[in-house]
C-alpha positions in Angstrom: 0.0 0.0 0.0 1.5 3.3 -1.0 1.2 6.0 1.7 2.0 9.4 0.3 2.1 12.0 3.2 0.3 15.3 2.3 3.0 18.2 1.1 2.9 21.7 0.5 4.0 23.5 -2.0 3.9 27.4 -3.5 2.7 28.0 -7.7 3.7 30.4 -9.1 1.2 30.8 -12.0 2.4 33.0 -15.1 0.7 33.6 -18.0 3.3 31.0 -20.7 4.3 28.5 -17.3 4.2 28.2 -13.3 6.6 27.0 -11.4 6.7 25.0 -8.1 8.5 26.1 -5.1 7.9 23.2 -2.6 7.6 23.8 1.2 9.8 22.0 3.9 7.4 20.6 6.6 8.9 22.5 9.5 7.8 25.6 7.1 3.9 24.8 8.0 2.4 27.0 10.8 -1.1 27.0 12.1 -2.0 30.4 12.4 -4.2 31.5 16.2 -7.1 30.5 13.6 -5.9 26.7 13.1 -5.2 27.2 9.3 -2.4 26.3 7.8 0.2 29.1 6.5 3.7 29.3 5.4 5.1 32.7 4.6 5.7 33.3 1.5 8.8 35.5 2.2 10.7 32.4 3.7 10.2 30.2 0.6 11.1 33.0 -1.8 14.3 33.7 0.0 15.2 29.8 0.2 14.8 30.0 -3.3 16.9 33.0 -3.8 13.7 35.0 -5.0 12.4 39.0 -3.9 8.8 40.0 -4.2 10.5 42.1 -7.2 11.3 39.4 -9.1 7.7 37.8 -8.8 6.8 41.0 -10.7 9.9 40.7 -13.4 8.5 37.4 -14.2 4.8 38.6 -14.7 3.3 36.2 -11.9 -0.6 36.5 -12.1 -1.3 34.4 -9.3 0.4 32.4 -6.5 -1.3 29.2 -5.0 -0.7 28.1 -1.7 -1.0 24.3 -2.4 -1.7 20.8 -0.3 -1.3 17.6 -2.5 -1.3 14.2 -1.6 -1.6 11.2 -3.6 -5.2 11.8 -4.8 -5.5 15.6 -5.2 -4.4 18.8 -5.0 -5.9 21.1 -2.7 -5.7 25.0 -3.2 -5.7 26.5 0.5 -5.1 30.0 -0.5 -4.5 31.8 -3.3 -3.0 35.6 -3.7 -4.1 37.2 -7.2 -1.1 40.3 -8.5 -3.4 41.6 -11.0 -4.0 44.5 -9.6 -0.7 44.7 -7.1 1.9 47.4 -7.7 5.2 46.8 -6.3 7.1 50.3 -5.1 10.7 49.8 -3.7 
């Protein structure tokens, strides 16, 4: 019997590709409200990513992902279409 643990993992969703940025489980919180989180800011820098270059490479939405072995779950989702990005 295969027994795939849940994982997380960040999309990046742009408008030609997305790419995956996966989530180490010590990375999961549960916020006071018992959801799940990870901050975003953390994964970006572990991948050597700055908000800045979310915007150089036109991301149009970021998915906050749980998959396991049947399905992928979206948990939360944060839309740049109408985000500006002022340094």
């Amino acid at each position: 019997m295969n027994t795939l643990k849940k994982r997380f993992i960040y999309v990046l969703q742009m408008p030609t590709e997305s790419r995956e940025l996966f989530i180490r489980d010590n990375e999961i919180i549960e916020n006071a409200d018992g959801e799940l989180d990870c901050p975003l800011d953390s994964i970006l820098k572990r991948y050597h990513l700055e908000w800045d270059d979310l915007f150089r490479m036109n991301v149009g939405t970021v998915f906050l992902l749980q998959e396991d072995i049947e399905e992928r779950k979206v948990i939360r989702s944060i839309s740049f279409e109408n985000l500006h990005y002022h340094r």
